[in-house]
N, C-alpha and C positions, 0 to 999 in steps of 0.2 A: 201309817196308822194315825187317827186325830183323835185326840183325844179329848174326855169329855173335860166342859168349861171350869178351870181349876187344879186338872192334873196337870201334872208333868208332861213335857211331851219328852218319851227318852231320846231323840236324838238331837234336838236341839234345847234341850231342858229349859221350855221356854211353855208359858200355858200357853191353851187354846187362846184364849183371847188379845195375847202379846202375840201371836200366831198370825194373829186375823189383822191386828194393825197392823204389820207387815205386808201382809198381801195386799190389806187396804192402799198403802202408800205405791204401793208397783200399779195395782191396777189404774188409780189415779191419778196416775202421772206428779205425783208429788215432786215437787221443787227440794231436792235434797241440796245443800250446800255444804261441805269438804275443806275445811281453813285450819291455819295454823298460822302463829303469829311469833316473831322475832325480837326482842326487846334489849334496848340499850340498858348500861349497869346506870345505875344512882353513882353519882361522881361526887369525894367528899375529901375535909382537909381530916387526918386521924393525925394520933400523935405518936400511933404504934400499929404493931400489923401483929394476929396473934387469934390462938382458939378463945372463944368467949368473949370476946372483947366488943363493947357497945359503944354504938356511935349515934350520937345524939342528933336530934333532928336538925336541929341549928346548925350542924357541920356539912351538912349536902349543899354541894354548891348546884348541881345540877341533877336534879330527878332523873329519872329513867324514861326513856320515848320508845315509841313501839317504832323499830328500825320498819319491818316490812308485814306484810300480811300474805300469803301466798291459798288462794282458794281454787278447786273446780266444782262444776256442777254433777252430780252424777249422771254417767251416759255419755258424759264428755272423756277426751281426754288431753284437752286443754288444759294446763297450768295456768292459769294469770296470778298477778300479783300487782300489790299496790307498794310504793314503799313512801321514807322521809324525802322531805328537798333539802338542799342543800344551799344555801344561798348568802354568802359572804361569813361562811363557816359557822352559821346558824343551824343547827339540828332540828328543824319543826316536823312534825308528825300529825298538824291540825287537816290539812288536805289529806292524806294519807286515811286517817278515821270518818271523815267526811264521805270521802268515796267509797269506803268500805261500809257503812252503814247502809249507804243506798245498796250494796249489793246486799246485804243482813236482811235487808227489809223486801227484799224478793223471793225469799226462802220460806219453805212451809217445814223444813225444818234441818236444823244445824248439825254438826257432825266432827266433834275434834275429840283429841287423845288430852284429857286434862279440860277439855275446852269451861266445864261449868266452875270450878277454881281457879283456874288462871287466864285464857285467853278471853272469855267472855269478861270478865270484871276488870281485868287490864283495860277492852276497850271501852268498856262504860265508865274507869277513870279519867279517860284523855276523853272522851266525849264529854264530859262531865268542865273538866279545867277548860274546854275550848269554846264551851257551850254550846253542844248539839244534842238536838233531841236523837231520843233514841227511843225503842219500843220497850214499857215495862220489862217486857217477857217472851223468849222466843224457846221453841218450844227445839229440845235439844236432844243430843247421844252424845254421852260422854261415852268415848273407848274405853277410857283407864277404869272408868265406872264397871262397867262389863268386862272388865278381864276381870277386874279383880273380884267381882261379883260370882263368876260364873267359872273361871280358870283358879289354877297356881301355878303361873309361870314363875322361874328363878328367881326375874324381872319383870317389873309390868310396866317396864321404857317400853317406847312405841319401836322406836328399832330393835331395841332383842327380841320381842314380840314378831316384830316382822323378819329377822333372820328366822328364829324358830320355827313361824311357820312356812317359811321358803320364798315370802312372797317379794322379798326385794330387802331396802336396809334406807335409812335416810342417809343424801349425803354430807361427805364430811365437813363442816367447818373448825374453825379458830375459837368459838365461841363470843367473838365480836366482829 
């Protein structure tokens, strides 16, 4: 059933015209892109470890770098990924966002879990410190946005999200 411009649709509780850019992007072969980004800690001298406890900017000896980037196209089911080099135990991440931009800038539109708070403005800091351009504005789907928007799961982690709905789980790391 379609419903008229501004209803509800009941099964996907989505309006007709959020209905129709959907369709719109399938029929036109829309360039969707699928990332998620990995991030080294800020590494700093403290004088204690403990709940509440501020650490002053002055104490970070080394910032946080975006370890790796891992994106597909929709249609695909290629994984690629970009990460840091390594080079006489230098952590850089400026190639890594370089190469990931040009892939950014091939997309008609972007697609991560958190992606408009953390993954997108993560990389527009390191583009930023390295100096690369990058496009104002890219036109985006936050998941977390939409679960939370539309759901109430227990969790709105993208792996309890995807246990629950059966559709796989990310897997495990260390956390570094």
């Amino acid at each position: 059933v379609k419903p008229r411009d501004g209803a509800r649709n009941p099964r996907y509780n989505i309006t007709e015209s959020e209905w129709q850019e959907v369709l719109n992007y399938r029929e036109n072969k829309t360039k969707i892109l699928f990332y998620d980004i990995e991030t080294s800690p800020s590494l700093s001298f403290v004088w204690g470890a403990g709940w509440g406890i501020n650490i002053p900017y002055d104490n970070i000896i080394e910032t946080w770098k975006i370890i790796c980037i891992s994106y597909s196209w929709e249609g695909s089911d290629k994984v690629e990924r970009v990460e840091w080099s390594h080079k006489k135990g230098v952590r850089c991440d400026r190639q890594l966002v370089e190469d990931f931009i040009k892939v950014l800038n091939q997309a008609d539109m972007i697609v991560a879990h958190n992606g408009d708070k953390f993954d997108i403005k993560k990389i527009r800091t390191r583009a930023a410190i390295h100096g690369l351009p990058m496009r104002p504005q890219y036109k985006s789907y936050d998941t977390l946005k939409k679960s939370k928007q539309h759901f109430k799961f227990d969790s709105n982690k993208l792996d309890s999200i995807a246990k629950i709905l059966n559709v796989g789980a990310k897997l495990p790391h260390t956390g570094f």
